[in-house]
Jmol script that loads the backbone (N, CA, C; Angstrom):
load data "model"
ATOM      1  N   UNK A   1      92.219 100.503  54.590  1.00  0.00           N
ATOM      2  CA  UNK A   1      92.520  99.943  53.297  1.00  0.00           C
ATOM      3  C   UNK A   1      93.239 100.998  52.455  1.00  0.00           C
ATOM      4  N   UNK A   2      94.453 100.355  51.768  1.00  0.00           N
ATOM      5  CA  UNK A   2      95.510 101.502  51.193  1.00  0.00           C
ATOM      6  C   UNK A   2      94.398 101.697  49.498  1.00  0.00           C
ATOM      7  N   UNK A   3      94.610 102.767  49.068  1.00  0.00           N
ATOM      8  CA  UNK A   3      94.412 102.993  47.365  1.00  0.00           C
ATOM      9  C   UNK A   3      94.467 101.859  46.763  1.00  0.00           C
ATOM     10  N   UNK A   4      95.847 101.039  46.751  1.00  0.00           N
ATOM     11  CA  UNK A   4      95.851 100.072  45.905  1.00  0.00           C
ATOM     12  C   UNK A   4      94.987  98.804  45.912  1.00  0.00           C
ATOM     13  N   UNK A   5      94.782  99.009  47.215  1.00  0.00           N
ATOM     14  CA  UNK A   5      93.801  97.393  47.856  1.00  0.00           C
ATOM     15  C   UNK A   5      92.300  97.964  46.798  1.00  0.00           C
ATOM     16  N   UNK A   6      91.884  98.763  46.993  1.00  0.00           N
ATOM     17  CA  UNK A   6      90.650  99.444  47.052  1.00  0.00           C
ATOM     18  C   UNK A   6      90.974  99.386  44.898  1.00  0.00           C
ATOM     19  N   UNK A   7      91.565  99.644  44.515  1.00  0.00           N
ATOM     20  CA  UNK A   7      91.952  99.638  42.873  1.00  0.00           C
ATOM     21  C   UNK A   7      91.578  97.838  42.209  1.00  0.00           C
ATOM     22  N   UNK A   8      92.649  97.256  43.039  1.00  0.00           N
ATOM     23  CA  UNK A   8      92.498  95.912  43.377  1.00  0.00           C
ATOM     24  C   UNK A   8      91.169  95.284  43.481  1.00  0.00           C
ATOM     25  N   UNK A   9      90.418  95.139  44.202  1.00  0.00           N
ATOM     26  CA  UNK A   9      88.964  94.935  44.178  1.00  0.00           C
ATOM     27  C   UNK A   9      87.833  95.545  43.512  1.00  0.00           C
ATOM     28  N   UNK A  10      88.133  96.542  42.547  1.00  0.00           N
ATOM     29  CA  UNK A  10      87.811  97.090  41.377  1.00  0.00           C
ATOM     30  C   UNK A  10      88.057  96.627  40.229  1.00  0.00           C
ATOM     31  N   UNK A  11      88.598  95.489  40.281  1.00  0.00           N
ATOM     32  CA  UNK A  11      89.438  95.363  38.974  1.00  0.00           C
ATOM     33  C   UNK A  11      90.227  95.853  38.167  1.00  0.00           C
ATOM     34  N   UNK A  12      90.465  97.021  38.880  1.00  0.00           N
ATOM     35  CA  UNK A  12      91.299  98.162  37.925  1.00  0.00           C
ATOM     36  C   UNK A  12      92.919  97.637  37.687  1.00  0.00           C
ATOM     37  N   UNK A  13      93.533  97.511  37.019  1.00  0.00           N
ATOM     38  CA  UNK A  13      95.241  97.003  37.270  1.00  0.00           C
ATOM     39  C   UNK A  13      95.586  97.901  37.429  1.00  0.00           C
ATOM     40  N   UNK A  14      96.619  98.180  38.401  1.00  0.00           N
ATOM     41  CA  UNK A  14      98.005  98.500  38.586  1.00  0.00           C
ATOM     42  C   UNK A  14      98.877  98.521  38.260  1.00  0.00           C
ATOM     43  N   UNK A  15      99.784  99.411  37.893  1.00  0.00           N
ATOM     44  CA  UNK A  15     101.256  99.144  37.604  1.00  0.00           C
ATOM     45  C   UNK A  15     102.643  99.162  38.638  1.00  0.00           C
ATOM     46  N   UNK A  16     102.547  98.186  39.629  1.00  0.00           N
ATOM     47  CA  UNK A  16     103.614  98.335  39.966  1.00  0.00           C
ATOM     48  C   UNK A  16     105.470  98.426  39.416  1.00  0.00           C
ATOM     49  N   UNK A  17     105.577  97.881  38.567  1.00  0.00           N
ATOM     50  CA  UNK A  17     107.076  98.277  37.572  1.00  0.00           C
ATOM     51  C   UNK A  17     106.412  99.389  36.075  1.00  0.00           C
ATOM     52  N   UNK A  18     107.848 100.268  36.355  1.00  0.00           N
ATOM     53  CA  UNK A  18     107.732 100.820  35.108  1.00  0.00           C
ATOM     54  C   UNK A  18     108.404 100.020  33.726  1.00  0.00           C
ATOM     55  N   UNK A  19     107.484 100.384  33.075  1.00  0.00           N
ATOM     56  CA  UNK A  19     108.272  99.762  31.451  1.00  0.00           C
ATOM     57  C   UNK A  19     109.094 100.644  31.076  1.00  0.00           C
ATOM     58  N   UNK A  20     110.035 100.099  30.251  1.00  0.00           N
ATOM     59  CA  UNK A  20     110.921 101.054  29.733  1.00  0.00           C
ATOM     60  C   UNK A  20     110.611 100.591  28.101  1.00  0.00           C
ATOM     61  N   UNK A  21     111.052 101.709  27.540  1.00  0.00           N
ATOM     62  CA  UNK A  21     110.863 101.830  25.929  1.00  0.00           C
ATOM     63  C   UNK A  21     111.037 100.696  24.884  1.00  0.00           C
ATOM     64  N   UNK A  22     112.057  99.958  25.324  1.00  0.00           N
ATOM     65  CA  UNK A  22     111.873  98.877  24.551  1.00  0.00           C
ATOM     66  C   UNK A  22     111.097  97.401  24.929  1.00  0.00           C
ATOM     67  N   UNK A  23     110.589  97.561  26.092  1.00  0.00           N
ATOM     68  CA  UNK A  23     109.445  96.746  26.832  1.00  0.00           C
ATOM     69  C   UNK A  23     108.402  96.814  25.898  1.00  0.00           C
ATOM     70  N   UNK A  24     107.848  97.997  25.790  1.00  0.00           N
ATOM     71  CA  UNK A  24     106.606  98.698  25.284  1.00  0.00           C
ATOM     72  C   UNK A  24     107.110  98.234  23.395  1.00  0.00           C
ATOM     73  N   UNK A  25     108.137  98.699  22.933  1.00  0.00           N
ATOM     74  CA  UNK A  25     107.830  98.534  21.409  1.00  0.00           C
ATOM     75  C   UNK A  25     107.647  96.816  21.383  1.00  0.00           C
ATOM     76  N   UNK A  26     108.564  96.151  22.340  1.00  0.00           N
ATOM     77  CA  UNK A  26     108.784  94.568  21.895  1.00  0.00           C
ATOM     78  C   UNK A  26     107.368  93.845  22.152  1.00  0.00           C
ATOM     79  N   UNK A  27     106.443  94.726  23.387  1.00  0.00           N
ATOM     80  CA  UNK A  27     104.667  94.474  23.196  1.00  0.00           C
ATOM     81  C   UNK A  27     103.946  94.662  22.195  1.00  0.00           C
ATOM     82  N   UNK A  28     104.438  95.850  21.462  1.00  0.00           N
ATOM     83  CA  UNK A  28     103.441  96.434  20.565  1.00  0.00           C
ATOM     84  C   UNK A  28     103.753  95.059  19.521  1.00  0.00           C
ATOM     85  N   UNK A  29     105.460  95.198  18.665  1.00  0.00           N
ATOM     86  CA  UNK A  29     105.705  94.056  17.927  1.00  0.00           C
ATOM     87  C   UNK A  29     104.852  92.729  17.629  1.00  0.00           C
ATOM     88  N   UNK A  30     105.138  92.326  18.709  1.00  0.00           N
ATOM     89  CA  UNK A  30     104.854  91.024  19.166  1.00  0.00           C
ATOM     90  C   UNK A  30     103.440  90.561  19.230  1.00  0.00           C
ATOM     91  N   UNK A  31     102.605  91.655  19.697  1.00  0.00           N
ATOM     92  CA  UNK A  31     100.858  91.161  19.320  1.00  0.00           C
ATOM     93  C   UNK A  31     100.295  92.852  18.075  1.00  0.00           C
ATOM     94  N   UNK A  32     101.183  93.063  18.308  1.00  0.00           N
ATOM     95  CA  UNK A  32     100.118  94.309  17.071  1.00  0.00           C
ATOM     96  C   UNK A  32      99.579  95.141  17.782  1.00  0.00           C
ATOM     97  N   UNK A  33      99.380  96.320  17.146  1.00  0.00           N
ATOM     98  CA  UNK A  33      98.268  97.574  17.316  1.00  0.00           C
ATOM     99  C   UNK A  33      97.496  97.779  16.752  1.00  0.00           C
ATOM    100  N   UNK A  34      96.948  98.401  16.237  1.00  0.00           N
ATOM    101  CA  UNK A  34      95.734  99.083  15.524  1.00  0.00           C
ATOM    102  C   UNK A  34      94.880  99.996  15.449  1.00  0.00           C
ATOM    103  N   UNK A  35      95.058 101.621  15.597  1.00  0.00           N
ATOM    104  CA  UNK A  35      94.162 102.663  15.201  1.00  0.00           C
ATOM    105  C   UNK A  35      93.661 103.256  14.401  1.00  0.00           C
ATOM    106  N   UNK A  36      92.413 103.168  14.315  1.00  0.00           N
ATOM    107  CA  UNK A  36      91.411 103.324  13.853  1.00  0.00           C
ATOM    108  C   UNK A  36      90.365 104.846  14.109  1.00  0.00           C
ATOM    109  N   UNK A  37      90.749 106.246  12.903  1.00  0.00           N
ATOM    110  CA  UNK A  37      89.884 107.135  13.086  1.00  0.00           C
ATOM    111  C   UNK A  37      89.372 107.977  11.824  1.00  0.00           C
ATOM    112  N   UNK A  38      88.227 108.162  12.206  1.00  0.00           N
ATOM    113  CA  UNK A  38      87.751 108.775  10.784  1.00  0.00           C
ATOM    114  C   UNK A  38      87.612 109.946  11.196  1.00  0.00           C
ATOM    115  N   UNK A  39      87.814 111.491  10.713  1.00  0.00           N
ATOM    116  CA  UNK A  39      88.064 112.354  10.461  1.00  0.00           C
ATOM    117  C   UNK A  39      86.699 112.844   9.231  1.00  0.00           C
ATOM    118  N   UNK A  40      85.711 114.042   9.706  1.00  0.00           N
ATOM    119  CA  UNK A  40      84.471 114.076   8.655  1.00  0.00           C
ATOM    120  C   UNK A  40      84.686 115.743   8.854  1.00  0.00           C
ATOM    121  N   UNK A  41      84.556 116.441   7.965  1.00  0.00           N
ATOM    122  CA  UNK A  41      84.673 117.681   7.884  1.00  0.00           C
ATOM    123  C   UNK A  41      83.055 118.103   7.222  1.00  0.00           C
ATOM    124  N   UNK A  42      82.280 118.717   7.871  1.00  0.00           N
ATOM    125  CA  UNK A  42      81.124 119.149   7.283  1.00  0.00           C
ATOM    126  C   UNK A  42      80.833 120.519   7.794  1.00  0.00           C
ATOM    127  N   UNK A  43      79.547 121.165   6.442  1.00  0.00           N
ATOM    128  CA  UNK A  43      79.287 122.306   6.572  1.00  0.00           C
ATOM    129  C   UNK A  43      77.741 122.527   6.318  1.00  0.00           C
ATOM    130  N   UNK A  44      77.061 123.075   7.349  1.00  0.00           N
ATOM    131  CA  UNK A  44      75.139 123.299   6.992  1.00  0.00           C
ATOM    132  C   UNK A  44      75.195 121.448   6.632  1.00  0.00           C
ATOM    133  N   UNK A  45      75.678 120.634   7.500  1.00  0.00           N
ATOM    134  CA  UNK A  45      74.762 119.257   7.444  1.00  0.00           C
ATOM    135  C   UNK A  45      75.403 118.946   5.566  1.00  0.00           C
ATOM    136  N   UNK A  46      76.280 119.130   5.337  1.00  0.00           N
ATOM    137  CA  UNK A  46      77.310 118.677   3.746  1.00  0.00           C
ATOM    138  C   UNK A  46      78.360 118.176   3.976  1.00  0.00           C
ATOM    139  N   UNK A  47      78.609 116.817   3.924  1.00  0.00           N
ATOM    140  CA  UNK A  47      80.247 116.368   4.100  1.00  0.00           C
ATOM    141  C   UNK A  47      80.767 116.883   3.195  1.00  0.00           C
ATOM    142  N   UNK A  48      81.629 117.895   3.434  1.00  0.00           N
ATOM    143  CA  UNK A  48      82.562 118.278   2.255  1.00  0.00           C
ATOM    144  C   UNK A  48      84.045 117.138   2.525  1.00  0.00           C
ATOM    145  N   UNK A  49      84.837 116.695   3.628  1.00  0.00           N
ATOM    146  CA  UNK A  49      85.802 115.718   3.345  1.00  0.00           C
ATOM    147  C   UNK A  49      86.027 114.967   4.449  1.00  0.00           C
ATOM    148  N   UNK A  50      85.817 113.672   4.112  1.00  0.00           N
ATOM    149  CA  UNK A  50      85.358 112.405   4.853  1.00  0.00           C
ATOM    150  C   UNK A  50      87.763 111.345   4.831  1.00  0.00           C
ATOM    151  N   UNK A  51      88.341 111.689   6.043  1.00  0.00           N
ATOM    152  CA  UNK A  51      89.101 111.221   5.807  1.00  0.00           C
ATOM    153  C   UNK A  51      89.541 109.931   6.931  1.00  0.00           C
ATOM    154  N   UNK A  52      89.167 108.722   6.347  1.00  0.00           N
ATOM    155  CA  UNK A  52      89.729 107.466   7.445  1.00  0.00           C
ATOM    156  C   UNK A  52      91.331 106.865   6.965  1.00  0.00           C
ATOM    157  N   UNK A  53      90.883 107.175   8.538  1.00  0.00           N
ATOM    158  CA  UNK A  53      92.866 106.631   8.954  1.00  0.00           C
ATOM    159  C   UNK A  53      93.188 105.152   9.318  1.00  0.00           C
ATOM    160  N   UNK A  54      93.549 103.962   9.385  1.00  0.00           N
ATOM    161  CA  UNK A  54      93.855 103.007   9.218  1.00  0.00           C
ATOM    162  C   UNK A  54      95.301 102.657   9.629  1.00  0.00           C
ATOM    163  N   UNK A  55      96.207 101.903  10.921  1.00  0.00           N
ATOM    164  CA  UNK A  55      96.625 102.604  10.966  1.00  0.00           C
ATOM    165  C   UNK A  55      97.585 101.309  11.291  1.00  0.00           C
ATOM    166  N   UNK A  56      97.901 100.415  11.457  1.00  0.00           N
ATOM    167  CA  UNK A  56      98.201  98.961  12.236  1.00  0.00           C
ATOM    168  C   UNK A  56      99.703  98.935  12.123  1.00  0.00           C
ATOM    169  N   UNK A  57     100.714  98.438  13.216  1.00  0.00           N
ATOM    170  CA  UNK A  57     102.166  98.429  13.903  1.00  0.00           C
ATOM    171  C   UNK A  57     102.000  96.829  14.315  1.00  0.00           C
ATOM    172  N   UNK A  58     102.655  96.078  13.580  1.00  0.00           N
ATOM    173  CA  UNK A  58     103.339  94.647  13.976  1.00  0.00           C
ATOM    174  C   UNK A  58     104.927  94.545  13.333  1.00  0.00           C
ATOM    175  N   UNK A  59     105.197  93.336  13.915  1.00  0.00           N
ATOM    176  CA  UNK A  59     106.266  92.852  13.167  1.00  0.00           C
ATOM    177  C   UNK A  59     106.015  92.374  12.158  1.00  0.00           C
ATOM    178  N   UNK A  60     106.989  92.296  10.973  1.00  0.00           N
ATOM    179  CA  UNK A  60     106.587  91.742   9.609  1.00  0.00           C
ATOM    180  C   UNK A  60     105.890  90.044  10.056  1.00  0.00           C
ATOM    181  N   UNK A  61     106.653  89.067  10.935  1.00  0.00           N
ATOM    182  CA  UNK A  61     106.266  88.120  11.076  1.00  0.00           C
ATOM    183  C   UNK A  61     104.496  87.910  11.520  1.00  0.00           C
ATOM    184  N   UNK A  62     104.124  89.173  12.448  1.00  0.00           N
ATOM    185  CA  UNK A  62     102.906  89.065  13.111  1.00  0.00           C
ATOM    186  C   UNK A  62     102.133  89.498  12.189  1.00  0.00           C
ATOM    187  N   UNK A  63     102.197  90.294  11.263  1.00  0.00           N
ATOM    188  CA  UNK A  63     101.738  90.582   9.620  1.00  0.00           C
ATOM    189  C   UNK A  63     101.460  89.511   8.893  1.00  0.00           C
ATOM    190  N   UNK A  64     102.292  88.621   8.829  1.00  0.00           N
ATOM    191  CA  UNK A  64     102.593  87.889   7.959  1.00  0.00           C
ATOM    192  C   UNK A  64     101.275  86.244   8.674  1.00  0.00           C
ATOM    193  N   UNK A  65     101.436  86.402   9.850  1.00  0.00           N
ATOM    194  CA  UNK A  65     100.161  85.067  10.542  1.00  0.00           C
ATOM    195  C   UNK A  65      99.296  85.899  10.088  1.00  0.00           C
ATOM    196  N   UNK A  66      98.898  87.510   9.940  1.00  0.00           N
ATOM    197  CA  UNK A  66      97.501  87.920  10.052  1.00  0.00           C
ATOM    198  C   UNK A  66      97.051  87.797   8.370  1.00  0.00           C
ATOM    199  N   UNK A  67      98.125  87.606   7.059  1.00  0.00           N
ATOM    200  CA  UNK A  67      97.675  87.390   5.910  1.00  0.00           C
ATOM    201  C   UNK A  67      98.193  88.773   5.296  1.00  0.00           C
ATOM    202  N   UNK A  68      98.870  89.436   5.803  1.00  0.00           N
ATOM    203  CA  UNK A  68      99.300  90.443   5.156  1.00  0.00           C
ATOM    204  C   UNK A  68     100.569  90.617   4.521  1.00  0.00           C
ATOM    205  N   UNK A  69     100.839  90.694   3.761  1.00  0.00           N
ATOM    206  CA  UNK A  69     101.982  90.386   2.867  1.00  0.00           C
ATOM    207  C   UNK A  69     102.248  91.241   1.554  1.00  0.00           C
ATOM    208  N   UNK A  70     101.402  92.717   1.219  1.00  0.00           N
ATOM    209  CA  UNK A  70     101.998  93.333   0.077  1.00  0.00           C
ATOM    210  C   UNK A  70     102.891  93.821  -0.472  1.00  0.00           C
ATOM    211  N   UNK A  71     104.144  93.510   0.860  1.00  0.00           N
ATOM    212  CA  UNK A  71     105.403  94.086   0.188  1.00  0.00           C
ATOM    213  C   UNK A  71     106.025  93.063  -0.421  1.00  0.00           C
ATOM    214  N   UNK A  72     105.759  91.370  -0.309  1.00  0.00           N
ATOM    215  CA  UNK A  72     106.253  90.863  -1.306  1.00  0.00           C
ATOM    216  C   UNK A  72     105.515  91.031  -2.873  1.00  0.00           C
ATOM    217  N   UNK A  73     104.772  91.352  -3.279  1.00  0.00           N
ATOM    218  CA  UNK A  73     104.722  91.915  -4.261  1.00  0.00           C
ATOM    219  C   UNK A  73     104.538  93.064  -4.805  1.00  0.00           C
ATOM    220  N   UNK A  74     105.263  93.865  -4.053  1.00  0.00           N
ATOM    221  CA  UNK A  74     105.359  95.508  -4.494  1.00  0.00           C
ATOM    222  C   UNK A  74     106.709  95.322  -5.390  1.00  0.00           C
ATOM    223  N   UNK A  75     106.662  95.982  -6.877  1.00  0.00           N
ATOM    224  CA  UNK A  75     108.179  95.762  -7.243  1.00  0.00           C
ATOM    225  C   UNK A  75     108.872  96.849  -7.087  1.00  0.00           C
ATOM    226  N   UNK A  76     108.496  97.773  -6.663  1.00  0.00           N
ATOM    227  CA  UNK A  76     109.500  98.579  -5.802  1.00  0.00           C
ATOM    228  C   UNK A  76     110.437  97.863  -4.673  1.00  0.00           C
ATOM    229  N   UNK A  77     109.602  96.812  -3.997  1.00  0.00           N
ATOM    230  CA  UNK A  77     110.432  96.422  -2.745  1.00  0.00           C
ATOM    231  C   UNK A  77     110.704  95.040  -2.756  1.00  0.00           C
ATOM    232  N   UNK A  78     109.993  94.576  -3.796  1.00  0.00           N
ATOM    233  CA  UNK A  78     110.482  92.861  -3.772  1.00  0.00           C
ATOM    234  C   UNK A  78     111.479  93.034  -4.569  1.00  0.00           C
ATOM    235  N   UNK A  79     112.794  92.211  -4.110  1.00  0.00           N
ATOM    236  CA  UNK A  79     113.231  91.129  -5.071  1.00  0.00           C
ATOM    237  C   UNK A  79     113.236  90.394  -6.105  1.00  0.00           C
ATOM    238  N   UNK A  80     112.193  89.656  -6.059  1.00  0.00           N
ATOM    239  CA  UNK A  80     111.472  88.674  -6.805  1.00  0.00           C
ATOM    240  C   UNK A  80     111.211  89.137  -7.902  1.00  0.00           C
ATOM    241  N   UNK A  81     110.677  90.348  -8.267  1.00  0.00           N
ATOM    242  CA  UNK A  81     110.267  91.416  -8.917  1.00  0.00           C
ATOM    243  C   UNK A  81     111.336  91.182 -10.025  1.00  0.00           C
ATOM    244  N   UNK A  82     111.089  90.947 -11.482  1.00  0.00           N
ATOM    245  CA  UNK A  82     112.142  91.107 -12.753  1.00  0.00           C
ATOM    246  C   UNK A  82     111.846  92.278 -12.802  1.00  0.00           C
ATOM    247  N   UNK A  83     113.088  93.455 -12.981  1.00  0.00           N
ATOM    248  CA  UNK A  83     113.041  94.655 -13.011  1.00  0.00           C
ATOM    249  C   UNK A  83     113.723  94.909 -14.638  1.00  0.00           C
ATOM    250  N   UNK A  84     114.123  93.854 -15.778  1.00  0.00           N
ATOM    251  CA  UNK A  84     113.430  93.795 -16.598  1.00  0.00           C
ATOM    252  C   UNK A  84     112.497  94.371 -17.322  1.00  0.00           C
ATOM    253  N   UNK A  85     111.445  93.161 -17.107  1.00  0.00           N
ATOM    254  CA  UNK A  85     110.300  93.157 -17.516  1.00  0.00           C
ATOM    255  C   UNK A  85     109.779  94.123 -16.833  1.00  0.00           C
ATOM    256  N   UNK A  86     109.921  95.233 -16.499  1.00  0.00           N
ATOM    257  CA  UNK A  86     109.309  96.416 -15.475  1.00  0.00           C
ATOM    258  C   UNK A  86     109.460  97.481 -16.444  1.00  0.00           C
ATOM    259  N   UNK A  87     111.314  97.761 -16.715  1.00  0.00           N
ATOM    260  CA  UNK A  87     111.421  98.408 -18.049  1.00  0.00           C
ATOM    261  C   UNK A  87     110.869  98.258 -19.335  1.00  0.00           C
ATOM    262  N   UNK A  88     111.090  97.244 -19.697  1.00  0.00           N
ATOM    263  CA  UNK A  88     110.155  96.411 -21.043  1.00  0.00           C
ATOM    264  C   UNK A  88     108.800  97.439 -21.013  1.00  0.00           C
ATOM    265  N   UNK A  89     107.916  97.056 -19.949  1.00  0.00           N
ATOM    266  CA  UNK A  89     106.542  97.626 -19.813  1.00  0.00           C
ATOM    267  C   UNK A  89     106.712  98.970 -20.092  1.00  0.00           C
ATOM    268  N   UNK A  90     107.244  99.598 -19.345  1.00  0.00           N
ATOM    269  CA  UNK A  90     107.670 101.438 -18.975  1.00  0.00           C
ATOM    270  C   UNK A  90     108.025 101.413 -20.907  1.00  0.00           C
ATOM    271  N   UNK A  91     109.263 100.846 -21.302  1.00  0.00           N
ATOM    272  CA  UNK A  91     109.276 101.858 -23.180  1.00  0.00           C
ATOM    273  C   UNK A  91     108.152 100.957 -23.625  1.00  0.00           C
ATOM    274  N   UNK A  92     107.477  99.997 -23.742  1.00  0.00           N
ATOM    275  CA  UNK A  92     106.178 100.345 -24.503  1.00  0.00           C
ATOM    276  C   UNK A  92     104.886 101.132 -24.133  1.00  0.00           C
ATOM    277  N   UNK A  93     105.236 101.394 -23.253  1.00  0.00           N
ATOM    278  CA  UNK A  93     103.954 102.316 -22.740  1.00  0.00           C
ATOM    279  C   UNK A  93     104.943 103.941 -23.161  1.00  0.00           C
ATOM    280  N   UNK A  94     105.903 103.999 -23.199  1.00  0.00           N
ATOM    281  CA  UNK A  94     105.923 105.131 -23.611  1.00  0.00           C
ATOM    282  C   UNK A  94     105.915 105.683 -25.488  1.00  0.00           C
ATOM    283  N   UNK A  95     106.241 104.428 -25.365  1.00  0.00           N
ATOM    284  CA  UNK A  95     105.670 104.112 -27.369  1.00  0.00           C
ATOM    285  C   UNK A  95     104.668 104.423 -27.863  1.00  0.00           C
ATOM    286  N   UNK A  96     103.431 103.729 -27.004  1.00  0.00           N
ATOM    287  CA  UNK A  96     102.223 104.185 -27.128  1.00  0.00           C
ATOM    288  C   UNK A  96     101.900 105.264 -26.977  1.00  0.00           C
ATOM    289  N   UNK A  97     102.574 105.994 -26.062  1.00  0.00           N
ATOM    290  CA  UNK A  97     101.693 107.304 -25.399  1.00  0.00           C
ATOM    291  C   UNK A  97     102.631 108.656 -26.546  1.00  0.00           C
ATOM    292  N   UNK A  98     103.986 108.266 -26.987  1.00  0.00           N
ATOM    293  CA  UNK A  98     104.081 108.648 -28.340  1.00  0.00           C
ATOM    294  C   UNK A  98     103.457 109.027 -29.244  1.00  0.00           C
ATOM    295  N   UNK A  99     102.966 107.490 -29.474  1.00  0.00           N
ATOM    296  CA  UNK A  99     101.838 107.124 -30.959  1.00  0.00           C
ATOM    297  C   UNK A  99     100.591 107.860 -30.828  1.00  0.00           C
ATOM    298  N   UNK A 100     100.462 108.223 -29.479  1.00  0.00           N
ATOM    299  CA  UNK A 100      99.136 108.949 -29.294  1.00  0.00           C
ATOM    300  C   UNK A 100      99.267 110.531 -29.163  1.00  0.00           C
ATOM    301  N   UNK A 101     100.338 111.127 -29.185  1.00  0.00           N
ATOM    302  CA  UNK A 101     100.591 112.080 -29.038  1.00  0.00           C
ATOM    303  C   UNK A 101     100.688 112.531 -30.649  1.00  0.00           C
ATOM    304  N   UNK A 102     101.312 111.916 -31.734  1.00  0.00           N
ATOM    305  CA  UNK A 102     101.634 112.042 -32.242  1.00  0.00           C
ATOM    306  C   UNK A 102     100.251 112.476 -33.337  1.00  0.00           C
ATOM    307  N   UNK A 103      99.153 111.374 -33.348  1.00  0.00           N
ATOM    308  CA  UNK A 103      97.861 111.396 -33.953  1.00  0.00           C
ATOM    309  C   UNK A 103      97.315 112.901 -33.161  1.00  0.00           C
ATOM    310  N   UNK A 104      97.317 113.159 -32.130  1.00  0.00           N
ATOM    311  CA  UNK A 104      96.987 114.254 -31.880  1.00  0.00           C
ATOM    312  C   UNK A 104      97.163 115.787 -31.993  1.00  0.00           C
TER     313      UNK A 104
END
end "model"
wireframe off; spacefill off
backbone 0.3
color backbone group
């Protein structure tokens, strides 16, 4: 019995063809990734810095079935976005922060 037979009845898969690079991204695309790691830095039993990574690769469309959608309302990146009323906001807030400078 060759290696592969013996892999085979293990359940283990095989790769008989190699993928090439855009095989592999148009997989990833197409159903998503997702890594996931937390990172804990401690000292004498003290978390001093606790850092999780979060980490997910789809296509906007495969994003978009899973409910994810914040770049249509980022107004940095939407469109949609009155950039306007963005300025408007920005000089009264700097009016205020004036008016408060000013009492101070």
């Amino acid at each position: 019995m060759t290696e592969q037979h013996i892999r085979e009845r293990r359940g283990v898969p095989t790769a008989l063809e190699t993928a090439n690079l855009a095989d592999v991204l148009e997989r990833i695309l197409d159903k998503g990734i997702v890594i996931v790691g937390d990172v804990v830095i401690m000292v004498a039993d003290v978390e001093l810095l606790t850092i999780k990574i979060r980490l997910m690769i789809a296509s906007v469309d495969k994003a978009m079935q899973m409910g994810i959608n914040w770049w249509e309302s980022d107004a940095f990146l939407s469109a949609n976005t009155s950039r306007s009323a963005l300025e408007e906001e920005n000089k009264q807030l700097k009016q205020r922060l004036a008016k408060l400078e000013v009492k101070a």
